[in-house]
PDB file of N, CA, C and O in Angstrom:
ATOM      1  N   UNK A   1      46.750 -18.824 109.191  1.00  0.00           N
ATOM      2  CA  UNK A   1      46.216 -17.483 109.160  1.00  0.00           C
ATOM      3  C   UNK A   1      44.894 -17.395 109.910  1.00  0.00           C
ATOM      4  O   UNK A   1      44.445 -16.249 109.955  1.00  0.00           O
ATOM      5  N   UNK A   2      44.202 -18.282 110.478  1.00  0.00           N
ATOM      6  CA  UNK A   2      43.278 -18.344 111.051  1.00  0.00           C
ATOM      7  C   UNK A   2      41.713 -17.531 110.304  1.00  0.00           C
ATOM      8  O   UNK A   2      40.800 -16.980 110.919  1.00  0.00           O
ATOM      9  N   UNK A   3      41.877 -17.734 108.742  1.00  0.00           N
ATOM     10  CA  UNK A   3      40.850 -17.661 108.077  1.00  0.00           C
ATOM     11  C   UNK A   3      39.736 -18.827 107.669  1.00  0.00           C
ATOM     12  O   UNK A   3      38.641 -18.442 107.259  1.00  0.00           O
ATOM     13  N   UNK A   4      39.930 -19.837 107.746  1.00  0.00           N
ATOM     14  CA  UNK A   4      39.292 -21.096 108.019  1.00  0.00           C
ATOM     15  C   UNK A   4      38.462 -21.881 108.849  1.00  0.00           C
ATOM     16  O   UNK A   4      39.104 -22.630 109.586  1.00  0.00           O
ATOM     17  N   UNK A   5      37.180 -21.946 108.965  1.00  0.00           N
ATOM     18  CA  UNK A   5      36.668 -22.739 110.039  1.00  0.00           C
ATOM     19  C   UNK A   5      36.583 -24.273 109.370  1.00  0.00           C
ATOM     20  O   UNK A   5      35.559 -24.623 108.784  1.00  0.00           O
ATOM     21  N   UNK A   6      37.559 -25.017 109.483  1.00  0.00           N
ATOM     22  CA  UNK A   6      37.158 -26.347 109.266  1.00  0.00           C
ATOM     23  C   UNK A   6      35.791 -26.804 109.510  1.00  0.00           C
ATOM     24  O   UNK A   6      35.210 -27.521 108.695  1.00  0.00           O
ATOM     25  N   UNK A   7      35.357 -26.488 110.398  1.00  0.00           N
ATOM     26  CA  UNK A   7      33.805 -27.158 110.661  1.00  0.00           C
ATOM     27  C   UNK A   7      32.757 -26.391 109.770  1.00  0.00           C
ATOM     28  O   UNK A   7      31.594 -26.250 110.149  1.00  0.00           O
ATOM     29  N   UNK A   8      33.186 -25.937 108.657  1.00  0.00           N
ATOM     30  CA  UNK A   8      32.384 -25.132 107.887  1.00  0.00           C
ATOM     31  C   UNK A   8      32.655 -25.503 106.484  1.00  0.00           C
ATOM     32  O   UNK A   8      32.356 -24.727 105.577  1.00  0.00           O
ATOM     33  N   UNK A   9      33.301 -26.843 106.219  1.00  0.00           N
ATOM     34  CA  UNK A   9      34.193 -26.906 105.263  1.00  0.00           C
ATOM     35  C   UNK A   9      33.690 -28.347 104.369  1.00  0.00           C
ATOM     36  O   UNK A   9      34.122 -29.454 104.693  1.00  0.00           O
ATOM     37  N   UNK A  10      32.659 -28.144 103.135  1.00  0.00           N
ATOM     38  CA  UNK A  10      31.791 -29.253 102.891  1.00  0.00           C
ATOM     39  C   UNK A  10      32.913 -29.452 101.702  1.00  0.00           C
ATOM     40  O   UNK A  10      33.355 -28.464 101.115  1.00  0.00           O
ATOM     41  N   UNK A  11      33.327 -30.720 101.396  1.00  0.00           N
ATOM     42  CA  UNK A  11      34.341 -31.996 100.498  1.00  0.00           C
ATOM     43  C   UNK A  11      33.449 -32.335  99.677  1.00  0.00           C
ATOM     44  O   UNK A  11      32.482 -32.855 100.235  1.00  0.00           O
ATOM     45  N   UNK A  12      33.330 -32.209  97.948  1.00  0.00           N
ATOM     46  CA  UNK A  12      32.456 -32.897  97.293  1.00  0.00           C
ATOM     47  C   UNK A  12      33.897 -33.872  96.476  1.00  0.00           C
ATOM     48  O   UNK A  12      34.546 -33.199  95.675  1.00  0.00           O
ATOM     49  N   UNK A  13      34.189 -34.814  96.598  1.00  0.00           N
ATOM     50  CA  UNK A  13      34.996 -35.702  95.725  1.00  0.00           C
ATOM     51  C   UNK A  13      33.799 -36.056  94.411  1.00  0.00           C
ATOM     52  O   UNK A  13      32.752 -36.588  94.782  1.00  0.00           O
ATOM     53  N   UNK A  14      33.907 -35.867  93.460  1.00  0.00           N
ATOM     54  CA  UNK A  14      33.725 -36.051  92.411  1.00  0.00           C
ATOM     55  C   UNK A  14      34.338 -36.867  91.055  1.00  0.00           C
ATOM     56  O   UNK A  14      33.948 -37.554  90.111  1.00  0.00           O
ATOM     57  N   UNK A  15      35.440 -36.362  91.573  1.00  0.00           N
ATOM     58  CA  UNK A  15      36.396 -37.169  90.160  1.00  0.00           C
ATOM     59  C   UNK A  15      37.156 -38.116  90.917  1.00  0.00           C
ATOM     60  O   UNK A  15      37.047 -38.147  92.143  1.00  0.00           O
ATOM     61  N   UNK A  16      37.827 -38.800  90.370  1.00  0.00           N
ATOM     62  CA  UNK A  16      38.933 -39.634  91.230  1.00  0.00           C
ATOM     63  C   UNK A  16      39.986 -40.255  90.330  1.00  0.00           C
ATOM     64  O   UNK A  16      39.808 -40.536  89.145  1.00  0.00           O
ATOM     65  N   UNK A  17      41.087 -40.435  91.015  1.00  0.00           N
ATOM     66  CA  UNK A  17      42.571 -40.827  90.776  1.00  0.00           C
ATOM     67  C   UNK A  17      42.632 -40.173  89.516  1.00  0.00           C
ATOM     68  O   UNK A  17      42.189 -40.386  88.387  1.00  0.00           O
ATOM     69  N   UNK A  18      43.219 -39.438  89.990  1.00  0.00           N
ATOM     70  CA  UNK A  18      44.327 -38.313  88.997  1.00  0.00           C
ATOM     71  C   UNK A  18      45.979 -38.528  88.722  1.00  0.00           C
ATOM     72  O   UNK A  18      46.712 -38.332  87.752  1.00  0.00           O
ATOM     73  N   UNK A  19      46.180 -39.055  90.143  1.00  0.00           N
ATOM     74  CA  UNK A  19      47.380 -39.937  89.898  1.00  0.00           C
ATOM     75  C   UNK A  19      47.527 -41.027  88.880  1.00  0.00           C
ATOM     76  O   UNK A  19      48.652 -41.463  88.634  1.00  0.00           O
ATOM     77  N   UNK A  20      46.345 -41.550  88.202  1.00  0.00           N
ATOM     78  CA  UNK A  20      46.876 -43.075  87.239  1.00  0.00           C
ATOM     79  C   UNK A  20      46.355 -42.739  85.962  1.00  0.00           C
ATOM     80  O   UNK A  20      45.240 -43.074  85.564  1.00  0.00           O
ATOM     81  N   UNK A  21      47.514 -41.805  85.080  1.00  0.00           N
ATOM     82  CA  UNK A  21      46.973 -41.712  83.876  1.00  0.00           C
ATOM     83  C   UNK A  21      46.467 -42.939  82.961  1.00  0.00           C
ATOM     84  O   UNK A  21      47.103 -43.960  83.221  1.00  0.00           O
ATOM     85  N   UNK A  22      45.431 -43.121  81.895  1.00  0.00           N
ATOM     86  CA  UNK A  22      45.168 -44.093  81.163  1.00  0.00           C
ATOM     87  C   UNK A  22      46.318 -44.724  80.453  1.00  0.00           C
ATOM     88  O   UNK A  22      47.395 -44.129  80.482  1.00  0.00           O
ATOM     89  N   UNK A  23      46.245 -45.564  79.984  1.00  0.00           N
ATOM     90  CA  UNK A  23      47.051 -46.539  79.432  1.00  0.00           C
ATOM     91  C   UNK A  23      47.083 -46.218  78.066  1.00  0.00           C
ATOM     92  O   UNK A  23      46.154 -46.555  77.332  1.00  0.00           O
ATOM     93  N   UNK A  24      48.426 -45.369  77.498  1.00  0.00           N
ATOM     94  CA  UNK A  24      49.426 -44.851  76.709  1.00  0.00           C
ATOM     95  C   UNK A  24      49.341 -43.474  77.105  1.00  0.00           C
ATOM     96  O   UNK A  24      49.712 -42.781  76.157  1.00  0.00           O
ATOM     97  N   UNK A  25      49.008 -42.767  78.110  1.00  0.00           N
ATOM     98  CA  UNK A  25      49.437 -41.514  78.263  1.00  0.00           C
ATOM     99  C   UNK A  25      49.839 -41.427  79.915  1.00  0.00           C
ATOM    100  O   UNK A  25      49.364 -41.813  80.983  1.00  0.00           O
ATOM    101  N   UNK A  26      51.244 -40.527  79.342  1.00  0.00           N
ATOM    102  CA  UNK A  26      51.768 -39.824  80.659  1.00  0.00           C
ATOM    103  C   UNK A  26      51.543 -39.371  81.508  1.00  0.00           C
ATOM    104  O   UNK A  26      50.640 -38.602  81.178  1.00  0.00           O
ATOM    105  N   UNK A  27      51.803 -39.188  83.032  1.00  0.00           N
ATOM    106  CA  UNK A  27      51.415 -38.586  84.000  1.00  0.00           C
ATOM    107  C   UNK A  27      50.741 -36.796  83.529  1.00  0.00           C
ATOM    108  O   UNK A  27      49.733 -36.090  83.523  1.00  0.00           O
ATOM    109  N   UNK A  28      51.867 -36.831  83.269  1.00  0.00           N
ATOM    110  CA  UNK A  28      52.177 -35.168  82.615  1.00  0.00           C
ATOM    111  C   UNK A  28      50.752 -34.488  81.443  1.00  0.00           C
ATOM    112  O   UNK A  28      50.148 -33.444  81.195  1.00  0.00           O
ATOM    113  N   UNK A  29      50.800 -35.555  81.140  1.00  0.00           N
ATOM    114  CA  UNK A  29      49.488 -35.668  79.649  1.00  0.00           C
ATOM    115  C   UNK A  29      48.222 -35.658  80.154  1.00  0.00           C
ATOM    116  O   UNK A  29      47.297 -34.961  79.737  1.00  0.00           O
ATOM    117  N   UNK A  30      48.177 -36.669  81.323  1.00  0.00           N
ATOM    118  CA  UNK A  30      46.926 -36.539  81.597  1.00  0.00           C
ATOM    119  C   UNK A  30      46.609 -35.855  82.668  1.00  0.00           C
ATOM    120  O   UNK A  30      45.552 -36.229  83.176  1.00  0.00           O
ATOM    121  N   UNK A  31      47.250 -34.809  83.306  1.00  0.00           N
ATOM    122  CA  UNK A  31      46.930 -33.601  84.216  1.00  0.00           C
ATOM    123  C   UNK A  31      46.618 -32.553  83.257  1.00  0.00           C
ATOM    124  O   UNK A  31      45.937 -31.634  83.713  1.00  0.00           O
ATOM    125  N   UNK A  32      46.963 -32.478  82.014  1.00  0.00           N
ATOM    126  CA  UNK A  32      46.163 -31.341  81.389  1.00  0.00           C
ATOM    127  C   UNK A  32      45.453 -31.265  80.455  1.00  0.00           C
ATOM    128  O   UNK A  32      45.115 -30.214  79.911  1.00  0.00           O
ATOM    129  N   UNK A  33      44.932 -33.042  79.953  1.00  0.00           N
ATOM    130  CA  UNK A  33      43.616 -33.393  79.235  1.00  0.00           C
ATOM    131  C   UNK A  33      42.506 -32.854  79.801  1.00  0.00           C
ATOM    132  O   UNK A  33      42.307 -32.449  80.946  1.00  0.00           O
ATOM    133  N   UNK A  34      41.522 -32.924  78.446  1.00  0.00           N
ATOM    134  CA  UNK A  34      40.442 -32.687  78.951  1.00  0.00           C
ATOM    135  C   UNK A  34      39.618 -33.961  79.661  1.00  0.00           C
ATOM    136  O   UNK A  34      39.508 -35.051  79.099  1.00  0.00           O
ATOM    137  N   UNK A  35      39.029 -33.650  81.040  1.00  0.00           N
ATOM    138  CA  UNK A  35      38.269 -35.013  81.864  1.00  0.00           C
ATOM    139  C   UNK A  35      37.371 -35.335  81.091  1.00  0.00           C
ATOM    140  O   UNK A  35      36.634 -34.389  80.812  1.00  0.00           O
ATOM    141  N   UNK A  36      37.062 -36.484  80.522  1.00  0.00           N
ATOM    142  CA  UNK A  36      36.034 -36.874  79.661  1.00  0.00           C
ATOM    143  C   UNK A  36      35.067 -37.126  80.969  1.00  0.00           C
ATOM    144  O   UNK A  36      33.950 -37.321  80.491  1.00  0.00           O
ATOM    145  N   UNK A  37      34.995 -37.206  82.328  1.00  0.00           N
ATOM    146  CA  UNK A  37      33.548 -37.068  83.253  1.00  0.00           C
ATOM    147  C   UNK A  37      33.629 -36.180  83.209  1.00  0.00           C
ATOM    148  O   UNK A  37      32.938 -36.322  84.218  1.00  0.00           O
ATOM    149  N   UNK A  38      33.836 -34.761  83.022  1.00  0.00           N
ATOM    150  CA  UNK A  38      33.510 -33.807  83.756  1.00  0.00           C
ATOM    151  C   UNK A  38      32.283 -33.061  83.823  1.00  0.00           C
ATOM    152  O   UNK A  38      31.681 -32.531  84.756  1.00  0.00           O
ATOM    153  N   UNK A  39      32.049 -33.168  82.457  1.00  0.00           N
ATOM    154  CA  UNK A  39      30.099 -32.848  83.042  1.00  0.00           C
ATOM    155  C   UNK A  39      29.354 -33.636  83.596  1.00  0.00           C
ATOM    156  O   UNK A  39      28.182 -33.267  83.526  1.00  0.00           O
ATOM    157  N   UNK A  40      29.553 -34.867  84.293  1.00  0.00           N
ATOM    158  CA  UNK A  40      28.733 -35.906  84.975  1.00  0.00           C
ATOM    159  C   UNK A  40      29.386 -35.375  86.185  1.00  0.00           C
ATOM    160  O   UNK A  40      28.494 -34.907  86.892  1.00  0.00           O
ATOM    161  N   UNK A  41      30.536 -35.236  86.743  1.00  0.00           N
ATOM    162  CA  UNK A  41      31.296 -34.308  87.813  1.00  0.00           C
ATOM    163  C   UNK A  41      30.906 -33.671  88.036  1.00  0.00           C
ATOM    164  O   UNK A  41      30.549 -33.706  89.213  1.00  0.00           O
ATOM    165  N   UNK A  42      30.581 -32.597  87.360  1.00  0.00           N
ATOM    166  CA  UNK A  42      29.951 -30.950  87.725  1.00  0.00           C
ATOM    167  C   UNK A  42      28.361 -31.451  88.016  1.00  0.00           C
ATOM    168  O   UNK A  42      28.018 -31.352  89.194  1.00  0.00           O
ATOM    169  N   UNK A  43      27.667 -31.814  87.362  1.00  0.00           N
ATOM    170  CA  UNK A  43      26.719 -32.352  87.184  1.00  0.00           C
ATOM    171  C   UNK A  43      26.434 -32.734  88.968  1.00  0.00           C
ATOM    172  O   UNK A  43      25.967 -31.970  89.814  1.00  0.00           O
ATOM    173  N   UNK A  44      26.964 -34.382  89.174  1.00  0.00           N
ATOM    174  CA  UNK A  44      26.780 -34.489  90.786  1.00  0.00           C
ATOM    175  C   UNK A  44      27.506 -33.018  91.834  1.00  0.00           C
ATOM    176  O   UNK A  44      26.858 -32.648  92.813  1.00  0.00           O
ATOM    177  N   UNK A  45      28.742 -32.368  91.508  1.00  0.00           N
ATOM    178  CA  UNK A  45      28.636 -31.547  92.454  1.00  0.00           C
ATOM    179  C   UNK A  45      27.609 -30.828  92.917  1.00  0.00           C
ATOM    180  O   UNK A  45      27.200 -30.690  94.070  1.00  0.00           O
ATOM    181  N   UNK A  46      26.948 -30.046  91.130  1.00  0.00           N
ATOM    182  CA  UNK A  46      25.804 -29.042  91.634  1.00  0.00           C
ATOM    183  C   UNK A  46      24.702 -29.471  92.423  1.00  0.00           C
ATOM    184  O   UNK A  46      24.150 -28.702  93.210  1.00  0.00           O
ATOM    185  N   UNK A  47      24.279 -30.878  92.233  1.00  0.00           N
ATOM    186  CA  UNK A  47      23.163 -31.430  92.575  1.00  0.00           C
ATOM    187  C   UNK A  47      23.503 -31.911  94.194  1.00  0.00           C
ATOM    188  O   UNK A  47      22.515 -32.037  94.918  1.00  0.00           O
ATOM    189  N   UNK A  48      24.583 -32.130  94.673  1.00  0.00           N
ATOM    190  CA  UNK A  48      24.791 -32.184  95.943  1.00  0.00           C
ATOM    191  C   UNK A  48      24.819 -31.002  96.681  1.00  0.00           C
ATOM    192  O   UNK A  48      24.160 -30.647  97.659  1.00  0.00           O
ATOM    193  N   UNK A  49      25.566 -30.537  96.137  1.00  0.00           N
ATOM    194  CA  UNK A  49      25.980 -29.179  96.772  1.00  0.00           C
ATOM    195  C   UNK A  49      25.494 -27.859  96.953  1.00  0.00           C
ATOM    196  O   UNK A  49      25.813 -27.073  97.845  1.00  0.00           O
ATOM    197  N   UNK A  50      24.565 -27.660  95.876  1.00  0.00           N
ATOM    198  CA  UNK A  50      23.512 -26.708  95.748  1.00  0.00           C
ATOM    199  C   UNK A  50      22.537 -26.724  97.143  1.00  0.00           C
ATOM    200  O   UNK A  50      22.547 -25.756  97.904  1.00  0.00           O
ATOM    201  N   UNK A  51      21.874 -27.669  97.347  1.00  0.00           N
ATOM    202  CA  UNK A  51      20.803 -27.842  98.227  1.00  0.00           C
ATOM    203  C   UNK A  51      21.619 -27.293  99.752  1.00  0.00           C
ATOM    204  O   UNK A  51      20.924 -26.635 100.526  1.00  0.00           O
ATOM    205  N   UNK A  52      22.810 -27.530 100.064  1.00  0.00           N
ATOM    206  CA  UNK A  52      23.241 -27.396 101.043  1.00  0.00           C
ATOM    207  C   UNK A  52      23.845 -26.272 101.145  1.00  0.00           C
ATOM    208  O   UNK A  52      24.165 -25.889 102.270  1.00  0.00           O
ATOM    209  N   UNK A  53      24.127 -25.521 100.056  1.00  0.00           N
ATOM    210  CA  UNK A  53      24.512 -23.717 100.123  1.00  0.00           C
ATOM    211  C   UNK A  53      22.744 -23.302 100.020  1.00  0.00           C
ATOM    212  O   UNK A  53      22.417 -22.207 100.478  1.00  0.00           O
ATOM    213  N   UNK A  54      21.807 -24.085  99.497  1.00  0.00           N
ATOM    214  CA  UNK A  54      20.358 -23.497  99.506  1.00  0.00           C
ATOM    215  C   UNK A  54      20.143 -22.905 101.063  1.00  0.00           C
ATOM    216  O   UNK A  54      20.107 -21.771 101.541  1.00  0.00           O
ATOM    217  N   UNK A  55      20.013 -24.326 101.631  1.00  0.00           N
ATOM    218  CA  UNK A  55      19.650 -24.785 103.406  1.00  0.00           C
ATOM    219  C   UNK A  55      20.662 -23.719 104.348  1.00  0.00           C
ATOM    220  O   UNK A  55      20.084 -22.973 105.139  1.00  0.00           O
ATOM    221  N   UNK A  56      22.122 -23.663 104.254  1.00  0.00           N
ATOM    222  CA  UNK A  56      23.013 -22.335 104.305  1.00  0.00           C
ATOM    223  C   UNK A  56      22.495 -21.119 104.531  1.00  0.00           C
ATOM    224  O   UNK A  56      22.191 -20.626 105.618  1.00  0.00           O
ATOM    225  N   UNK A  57      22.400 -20.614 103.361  1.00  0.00           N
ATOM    226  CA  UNK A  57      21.274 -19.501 102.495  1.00  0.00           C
ATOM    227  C   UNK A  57      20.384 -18.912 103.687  1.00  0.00           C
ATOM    228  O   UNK A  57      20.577 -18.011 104.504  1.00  0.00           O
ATOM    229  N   UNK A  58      19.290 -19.829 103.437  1.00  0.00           N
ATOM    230  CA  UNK A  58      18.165 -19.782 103.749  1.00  0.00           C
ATOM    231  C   UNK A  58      17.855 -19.582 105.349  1.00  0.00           C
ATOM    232  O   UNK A  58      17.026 -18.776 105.771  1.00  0.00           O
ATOM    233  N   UNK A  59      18.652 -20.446 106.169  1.00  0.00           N
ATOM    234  CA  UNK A  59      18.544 -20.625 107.645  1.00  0.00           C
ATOM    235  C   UNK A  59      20.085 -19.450 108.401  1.00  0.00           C
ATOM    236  O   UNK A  59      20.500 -19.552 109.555  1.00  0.00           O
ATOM    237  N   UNK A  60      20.581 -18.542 107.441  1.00  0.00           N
ATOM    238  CA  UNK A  60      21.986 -18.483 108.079  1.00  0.00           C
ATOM    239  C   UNK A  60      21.686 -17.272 109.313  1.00  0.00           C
ATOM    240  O   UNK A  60      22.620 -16.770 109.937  1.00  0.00           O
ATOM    241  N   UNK A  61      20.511 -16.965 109.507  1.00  0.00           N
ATOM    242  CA  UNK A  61      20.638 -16.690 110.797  1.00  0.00           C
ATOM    243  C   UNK A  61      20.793 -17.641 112.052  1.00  0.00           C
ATOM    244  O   UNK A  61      20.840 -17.029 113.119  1.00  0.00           O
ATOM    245  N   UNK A  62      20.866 -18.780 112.118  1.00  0.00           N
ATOM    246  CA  UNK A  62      20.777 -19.831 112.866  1.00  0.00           C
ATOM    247  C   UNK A  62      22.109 -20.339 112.498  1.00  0.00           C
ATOM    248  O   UNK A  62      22.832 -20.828 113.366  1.00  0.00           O
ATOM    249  N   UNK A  63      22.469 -20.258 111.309  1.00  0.00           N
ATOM    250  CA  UNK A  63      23.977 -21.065 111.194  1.00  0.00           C
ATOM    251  C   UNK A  63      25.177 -19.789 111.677  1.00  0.00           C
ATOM    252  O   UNK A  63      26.240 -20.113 112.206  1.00  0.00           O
ATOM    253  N   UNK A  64      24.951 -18.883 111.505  1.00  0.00           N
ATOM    254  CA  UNK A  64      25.871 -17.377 111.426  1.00  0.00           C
ATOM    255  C   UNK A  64      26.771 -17.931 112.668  1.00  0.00           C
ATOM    256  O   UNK A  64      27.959 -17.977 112.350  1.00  0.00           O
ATOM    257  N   UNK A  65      26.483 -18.414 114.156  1.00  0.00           N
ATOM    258  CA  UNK A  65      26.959 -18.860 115.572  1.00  0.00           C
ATOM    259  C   UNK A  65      26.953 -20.277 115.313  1.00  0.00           C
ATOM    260  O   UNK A  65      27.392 -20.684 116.388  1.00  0.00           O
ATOM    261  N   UNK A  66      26.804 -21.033 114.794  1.00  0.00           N
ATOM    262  CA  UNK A  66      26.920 -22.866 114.975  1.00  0.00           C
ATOM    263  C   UNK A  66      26.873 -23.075 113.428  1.00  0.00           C
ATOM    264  O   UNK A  66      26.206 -22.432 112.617  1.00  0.00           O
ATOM    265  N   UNK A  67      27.658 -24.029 113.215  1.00  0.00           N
ATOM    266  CA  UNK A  67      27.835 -24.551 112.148  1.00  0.00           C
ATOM    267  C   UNK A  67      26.938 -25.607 112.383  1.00  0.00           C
ATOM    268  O   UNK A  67      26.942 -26.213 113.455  1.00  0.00           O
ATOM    269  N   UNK A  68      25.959 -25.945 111.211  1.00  0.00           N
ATOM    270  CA  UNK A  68      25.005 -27.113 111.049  1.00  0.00           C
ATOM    271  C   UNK A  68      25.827 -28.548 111.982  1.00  0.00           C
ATOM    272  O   UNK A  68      27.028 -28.552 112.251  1.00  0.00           O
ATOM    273  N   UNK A  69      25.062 -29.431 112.273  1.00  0.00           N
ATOM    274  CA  UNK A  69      25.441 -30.649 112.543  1.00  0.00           C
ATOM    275  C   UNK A  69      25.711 -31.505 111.504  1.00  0.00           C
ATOM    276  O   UNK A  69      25.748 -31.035 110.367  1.00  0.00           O
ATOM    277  N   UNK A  70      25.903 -32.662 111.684  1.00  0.00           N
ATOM    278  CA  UNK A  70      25.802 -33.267 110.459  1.00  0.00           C
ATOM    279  C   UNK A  70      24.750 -34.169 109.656  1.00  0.00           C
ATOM    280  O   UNK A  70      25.009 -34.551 108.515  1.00  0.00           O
TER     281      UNK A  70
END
């Protein structure tokens, strides 16, 4: 659909392997437990991610035509 600028497109991985439920529960079981990280998750997203929708924010007359470098 050409709504997307990939080069505009910041990845925070936070959690990981979702594929290997713990040991006695099901695949199935543990896609709709509750994440026992998840406030340490949310936690590093905001703290990464914040500063860089701040910097965004703040400069987007300069970013509005170029997407930041890296």
């Amino acid at each position: 659909m050409g709504r997307v600028d990939f080069q505009r497109v910041l990845v925070l991985r936070t959690g990981s392997n979702f594929s290997m439920p713990p040991t006695g529960q099901s695949a199935a079981d543990s896609m709709v437990a509750e994440y026992a990280g998840m406030l340490p998750a949310l936690e590093a997203a905001y703290r990464v991610g914040s500063p860089v929708v701040d910097a965004l924010v703040e400069g987007w007359a300069g970013f509005e035509a170029k997407a930041p470098g890296p």
